[in-house]
C-alpha positions in Angstrom: 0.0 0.0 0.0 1.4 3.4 -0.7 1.3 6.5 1.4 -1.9 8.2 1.5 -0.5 11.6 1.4 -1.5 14.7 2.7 -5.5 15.7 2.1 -6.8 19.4 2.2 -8.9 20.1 4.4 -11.7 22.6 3.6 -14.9 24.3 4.8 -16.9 21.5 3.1 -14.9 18.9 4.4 -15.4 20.6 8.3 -19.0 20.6 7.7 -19.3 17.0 7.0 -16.9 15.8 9.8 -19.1 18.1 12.2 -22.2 16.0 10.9 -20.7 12.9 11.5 -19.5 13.6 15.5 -22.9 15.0 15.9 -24.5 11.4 15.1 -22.1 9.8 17.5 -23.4 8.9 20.9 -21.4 8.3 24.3 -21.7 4.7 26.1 -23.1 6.9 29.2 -25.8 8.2 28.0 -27.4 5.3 26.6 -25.8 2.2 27.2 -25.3 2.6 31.3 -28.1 0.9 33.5 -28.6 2.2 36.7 -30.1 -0.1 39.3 -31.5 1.0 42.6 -34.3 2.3 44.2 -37.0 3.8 42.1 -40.5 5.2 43.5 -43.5 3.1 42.0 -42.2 -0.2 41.4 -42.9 -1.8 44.8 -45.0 -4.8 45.0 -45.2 -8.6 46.3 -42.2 -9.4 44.3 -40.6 -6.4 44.6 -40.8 -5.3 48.1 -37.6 -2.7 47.8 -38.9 -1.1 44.4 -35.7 -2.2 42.8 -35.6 -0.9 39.1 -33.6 -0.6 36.1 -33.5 2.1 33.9 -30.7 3.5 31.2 -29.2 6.9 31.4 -31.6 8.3 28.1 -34.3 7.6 30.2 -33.5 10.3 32.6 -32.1 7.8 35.5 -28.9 9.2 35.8 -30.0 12.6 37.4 -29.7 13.0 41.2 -31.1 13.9 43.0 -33.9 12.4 41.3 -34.9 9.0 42.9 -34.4 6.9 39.6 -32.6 4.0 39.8 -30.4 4.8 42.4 -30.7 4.7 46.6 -30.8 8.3 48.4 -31.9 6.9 51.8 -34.2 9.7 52.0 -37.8 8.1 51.2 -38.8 5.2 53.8 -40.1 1.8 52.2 -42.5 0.1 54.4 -41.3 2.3 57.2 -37.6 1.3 56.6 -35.4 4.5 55.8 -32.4 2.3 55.4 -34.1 1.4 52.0 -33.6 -2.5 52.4 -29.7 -2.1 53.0 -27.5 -3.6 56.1 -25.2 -1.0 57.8 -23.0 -3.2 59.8 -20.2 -2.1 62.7 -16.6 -3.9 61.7 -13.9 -4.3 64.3 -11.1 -1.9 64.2 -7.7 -3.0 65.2 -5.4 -0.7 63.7 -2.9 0.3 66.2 -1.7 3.5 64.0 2.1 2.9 65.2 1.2 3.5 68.9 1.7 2.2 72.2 -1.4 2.2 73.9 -2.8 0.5 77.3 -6.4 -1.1 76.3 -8.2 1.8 78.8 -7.1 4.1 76.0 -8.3 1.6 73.0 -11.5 0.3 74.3 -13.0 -0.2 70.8 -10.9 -3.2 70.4 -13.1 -4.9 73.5 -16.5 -4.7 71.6 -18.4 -7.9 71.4 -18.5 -8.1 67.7 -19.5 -11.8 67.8 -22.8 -10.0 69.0 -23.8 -9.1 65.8 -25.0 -12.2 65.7 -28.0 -10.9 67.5 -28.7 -8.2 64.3 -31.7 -6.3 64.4 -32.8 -2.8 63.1 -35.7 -1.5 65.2 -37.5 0.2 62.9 -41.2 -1.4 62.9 -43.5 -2.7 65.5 -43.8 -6.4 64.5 -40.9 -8.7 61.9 -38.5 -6.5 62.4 -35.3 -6.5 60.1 -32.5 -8.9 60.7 -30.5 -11.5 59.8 -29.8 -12.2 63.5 -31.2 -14.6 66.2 -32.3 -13.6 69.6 -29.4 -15.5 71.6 -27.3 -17.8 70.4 -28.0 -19.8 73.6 -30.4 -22.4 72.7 -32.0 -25.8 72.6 -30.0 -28.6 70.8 -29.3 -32.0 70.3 -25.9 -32.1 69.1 -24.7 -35.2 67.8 -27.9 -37.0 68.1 -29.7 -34.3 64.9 -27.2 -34.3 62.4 -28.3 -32.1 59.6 -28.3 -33.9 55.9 -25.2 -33.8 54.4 -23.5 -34.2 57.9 -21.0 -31.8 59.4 -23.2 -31.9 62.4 -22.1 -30.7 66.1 -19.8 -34.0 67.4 -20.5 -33.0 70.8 -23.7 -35.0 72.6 -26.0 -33.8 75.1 -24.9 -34.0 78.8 -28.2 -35.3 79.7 -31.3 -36.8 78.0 -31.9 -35.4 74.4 -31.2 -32.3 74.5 -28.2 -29.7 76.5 -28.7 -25.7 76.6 -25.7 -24.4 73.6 -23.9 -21.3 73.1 -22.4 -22.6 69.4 -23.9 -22.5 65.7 -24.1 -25.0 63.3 -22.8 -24.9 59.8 -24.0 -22.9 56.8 -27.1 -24.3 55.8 -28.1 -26.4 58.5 -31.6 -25.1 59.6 -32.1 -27.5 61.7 -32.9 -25.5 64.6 -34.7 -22.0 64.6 -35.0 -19.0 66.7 -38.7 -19.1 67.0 -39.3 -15.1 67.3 -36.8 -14.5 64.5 -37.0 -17.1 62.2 -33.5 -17.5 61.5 -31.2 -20.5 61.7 -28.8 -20.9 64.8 -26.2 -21.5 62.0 -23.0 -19.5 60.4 -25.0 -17.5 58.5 -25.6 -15.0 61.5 -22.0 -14.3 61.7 -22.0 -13.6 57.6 -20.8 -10.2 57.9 -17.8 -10.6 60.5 -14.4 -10.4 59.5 -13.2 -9.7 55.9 -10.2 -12.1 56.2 -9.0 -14.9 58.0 -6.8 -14.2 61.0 -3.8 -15.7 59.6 -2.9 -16.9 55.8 -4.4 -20.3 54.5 -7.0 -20.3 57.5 -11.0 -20.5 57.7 -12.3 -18.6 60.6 -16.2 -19.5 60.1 -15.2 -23.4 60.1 -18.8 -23.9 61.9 -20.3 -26.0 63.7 -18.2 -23.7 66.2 -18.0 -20.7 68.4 -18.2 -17.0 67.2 -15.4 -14.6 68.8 -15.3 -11.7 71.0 -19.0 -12.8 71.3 -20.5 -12.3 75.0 -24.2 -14.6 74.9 -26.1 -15.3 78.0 -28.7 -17.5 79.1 -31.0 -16.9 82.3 -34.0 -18.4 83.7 -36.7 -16.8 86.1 -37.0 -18.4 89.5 -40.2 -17.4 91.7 -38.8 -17.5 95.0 -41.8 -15.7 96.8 -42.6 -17.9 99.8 -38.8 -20.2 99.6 -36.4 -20.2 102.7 -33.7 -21.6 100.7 -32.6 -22.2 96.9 -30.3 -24.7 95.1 -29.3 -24.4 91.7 -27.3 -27.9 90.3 -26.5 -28.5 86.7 -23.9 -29.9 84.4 -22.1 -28.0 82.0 -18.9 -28.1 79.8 -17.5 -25.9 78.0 -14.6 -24.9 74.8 -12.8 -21.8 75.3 -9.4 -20.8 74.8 -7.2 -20.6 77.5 -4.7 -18.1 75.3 -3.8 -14.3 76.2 -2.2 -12.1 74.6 0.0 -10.3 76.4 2.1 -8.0 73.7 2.1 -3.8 75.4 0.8 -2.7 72.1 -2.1 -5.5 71.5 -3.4 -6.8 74.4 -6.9 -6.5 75.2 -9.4 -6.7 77.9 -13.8 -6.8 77.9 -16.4 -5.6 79.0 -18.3 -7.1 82.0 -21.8 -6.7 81.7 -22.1 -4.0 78.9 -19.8 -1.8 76.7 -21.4 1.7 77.3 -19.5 2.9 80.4 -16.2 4.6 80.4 -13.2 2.6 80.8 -10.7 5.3 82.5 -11.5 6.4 86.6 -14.5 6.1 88.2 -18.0 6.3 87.6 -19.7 7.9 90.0 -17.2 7.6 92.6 -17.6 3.6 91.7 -15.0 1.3 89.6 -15.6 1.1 85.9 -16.7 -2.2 84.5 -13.8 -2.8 81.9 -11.8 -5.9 82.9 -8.5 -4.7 81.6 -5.6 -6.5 80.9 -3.0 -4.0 80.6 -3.9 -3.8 84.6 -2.7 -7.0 85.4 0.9 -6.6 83.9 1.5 -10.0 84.0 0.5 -12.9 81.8 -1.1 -14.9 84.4 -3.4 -12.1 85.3 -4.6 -11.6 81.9 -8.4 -11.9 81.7 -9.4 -15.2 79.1 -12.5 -16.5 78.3 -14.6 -16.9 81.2 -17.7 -18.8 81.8 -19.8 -17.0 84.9 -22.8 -18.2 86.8 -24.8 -14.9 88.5 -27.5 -15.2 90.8 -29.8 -12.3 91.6 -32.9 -10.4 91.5 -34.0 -9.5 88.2 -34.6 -6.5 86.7 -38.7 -7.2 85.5 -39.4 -5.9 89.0 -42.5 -7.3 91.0 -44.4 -8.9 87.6 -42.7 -9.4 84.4 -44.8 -7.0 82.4 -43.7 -4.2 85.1 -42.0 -1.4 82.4 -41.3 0.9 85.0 -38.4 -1.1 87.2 -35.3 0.9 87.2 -32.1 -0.2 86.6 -28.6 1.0 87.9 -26.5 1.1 84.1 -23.1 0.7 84.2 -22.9 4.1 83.3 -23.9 5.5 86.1 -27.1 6.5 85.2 -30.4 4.7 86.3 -32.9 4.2 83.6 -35.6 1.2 82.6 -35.2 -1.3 79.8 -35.4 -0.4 76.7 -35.8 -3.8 74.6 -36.9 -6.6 76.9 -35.8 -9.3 74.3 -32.2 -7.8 73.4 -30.5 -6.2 76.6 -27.3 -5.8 77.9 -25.9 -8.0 81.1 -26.6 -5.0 83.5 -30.1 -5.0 82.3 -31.3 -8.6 83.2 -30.1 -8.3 87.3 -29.8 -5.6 89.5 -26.1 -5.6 90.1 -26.6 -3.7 93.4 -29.3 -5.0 95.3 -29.4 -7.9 97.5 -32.1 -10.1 96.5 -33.9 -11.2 99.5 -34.9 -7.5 99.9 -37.7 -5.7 98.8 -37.3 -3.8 94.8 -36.8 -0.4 95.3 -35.1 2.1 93.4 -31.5 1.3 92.6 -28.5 3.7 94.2 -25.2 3.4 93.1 -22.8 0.7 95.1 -20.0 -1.3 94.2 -21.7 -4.7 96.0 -23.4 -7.2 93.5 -26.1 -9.2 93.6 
C-alpha cells in the first residue's frame, strides 16, 4: 500500500466531519443501566422497588430518585431502603503504644452481631440475626443432611442448653421469634479475612469470637427459705492471652457503654483490663460465669417501669426486653432477699 498523502482540508470537508460527530453517541448516555431504588415499582415481588433504567431515560439525574438509593424516602417504614449498615472491628494500632483503657473499641463484642436487628417497625422487624445464640440442641444425636453436624452430645437426655452454631445451611434448629437459623450465616458479615494466611475462621459447627451470649431463667422465689441451683455443664474456650504492650486487650463485663478510664460515679468502671494485670497470668481469658440475683422485670414481668442502675452510672428502665445488655437482666446492686426499690449506686453485686 502506498502513502496516503497529505489531504486538504476545507470548509466543506469541516461541515461534513461536524455532521458525523454530531451522530455519534457516548456509552453513558445510553448504554449505562442504573439499578436502585425507584419510586413506583414496589410490590409482592418487589418489596424494595428495585428498578432498572438506562441513562436516556432520565435515570442518571440526582437527586432524582431513579434507579439509584438516596436513603431519603422510607419503604415500608424502613429508611435504610432495604440495606444492612453493619459495625466492623477496628484494630489498627496506627504505630502507637497504647494501654487497652485508651483503646476500648478493640473490646467490643463483635460476635454479637449475631444478635442483628434494626428496630425500625412494631412487628418482623429487620435482621439476619437470632435472639441469643443460647439455645436448645441435640448435638450429635440431629445431624443435619449432608452431615458436618455438632460431634458433641448432650450432657443429659436429648437435648443440652448451647452457646455454638451449626454450619451454613443447616436449619435444623430456629429462633422461634426471629426465624432464623442458629447457624454460620448469623455471623456472615464478621471479619473480611482470616486471621492468619491459608486459615477458615467460620469453620462452623463452632464458636463465634469476641462474642458475649447469656442465658437466664426466672425463679419465683416468693414464699422459699432456701434455693439450690445444680446442673452440668462443659465448655470450649481458649485458655490463650495475649500479652504484647501494644495488643493486648481486655472486655467488658456486663455492657460496653460505660467509660473505661477512673470512676464512675465515685464507683470502679466495668472494663476488665488486661494492661492492669501486667503479667501474663493475670490476663483476663474466656470466662464462663454463673450470676444469681434479682431480676430487673421488677415485682411482675410486664412491670415497664423497674429501674435499673446502668453501668454508666445512670439509672434508667429497659429499653428492649428481648435484646438487653448484662446489666439489664439483674440488679447488680441489690441484695435479692430485699424488697425492689429504686437502685442507688454501690459497688456490692447481687
Amino acid at each position: 500500500m502506498g502513502e496516503e498523502g497529505l489531504k486538504l482540508v476545507n470548509a466543506q470537508l469541516n461541515q461534513e466531519l461536524r455532521a458525523r460527530a454530531a451522530g455519534i453517541h457516548s456509552a453513558s448516555e445510553f448504554d449505562t443501566t442504573w439499578v436502585g431504588f425507584t419510586p413506583g415499582h414496589e410490590d409482592s415481588r418487589n418489596y424494595w422497588s428495585v428498578y432498572a433504567g438506562f441513562g436516556k431515560d432520565g435515570f442518571a439525574r440526582p437527586p432524582a430518585e431513579r434507579g439509584m438509593w438516596g436513603w431519603e424516602t422510607q419503604i415500608h417504614g424502613d429508611s435504610l431502603q432495604g440495606w444492612w449498615p453493619r459495625r466492623l472491628a477496628c484494630n489498627a494500632t496506627g504505630g502507637q503504644t497504647r494501654t487497652d483503657r485508651n483503646r476500648p473499641w478493640w473490646a467490643f463484642d463483635i460476635g454479637n452481631q449475631a444478635n442483628y436487628v434494626i428496630n425500625q417497625g412494631t412487628a418482623n422487624k429487620r435482621t439476619f440475626g437470632v435472639v441469643g445464640v443460647w439455645h436448645r440442641d441435640a448435638g450429635s444425636n440431629a445431624p443435619p443432611p449432608g452431615g458436618a453436624g455438632p460431634s458433641w452430645a448432650p450432657l443429659g437426655g436429648q437435648y443440652s442448653a448451647w452457646m455454638g452454631l451449626r454450619r451454613h445451611g443447616d436449619y435444623t434448629y430456629l429462633d422461634p421469634i426471629t426465624k432464623n437459623a442458629f447457624n454460620e450465616t448469623v455471623l456472615q458479615f464478621n471479619g473480611l479475612q482470616a486471621s492468619a494466611p491459608g486459615r477458615n475462621d467460620k469453620a462452623f459447627p463452632g464458636y463465634g469470637s469476641q462474642m458475649d451470649q447469656m442465658l437466664y431463667r426466672d425463679i419465683d422465689g416468693v414464699g422459699s427459705s432456701s434455693l439450690t441451683i445444680d446442673f452440668d455443664y462443659r465448655t470450649t474456650m481458649s485458655t490463650d492471652a495475649g500479652t504484647a504492650a501494644g495488643t493486648r486487650t481486655g472486655w467488658f463485663d456486663a455492657d460496653p457503654l460505660g467509660v473505661t478510664a477512673g470512676l464512675v460515679n465515685g464507683q470502679p468502671n466495668n472494663f476488665i483490663s488486661s494492661s492492669d494485670a501486667n503479667v501474663p497470668t493475670g490476663s483476663p481469658v474466656d470466662s464462663f460465669m454463673v450470676y444469681i440475683g434479682a431480676g430487673v422485670d421488677g415485682p411482675t414481668s410486664l412491670d415497664p417501669t423497674d429501674p435499673v442502675l446502668c453501668t454508666d452510672g445512670h439509672v434508667d428502665t429497659v429499653y428492649d426486653k428481648q435484646r438487653r445488655w448484662f446489666d439489664e437482666v439483674l440488679h447488680w446492686d441489690r441484695d435479692p432477699n430485699s424488697a425492689p426499690s429504686r437502685p442507688q449506686p454501690s459497688t456490692t453485686a447481687s
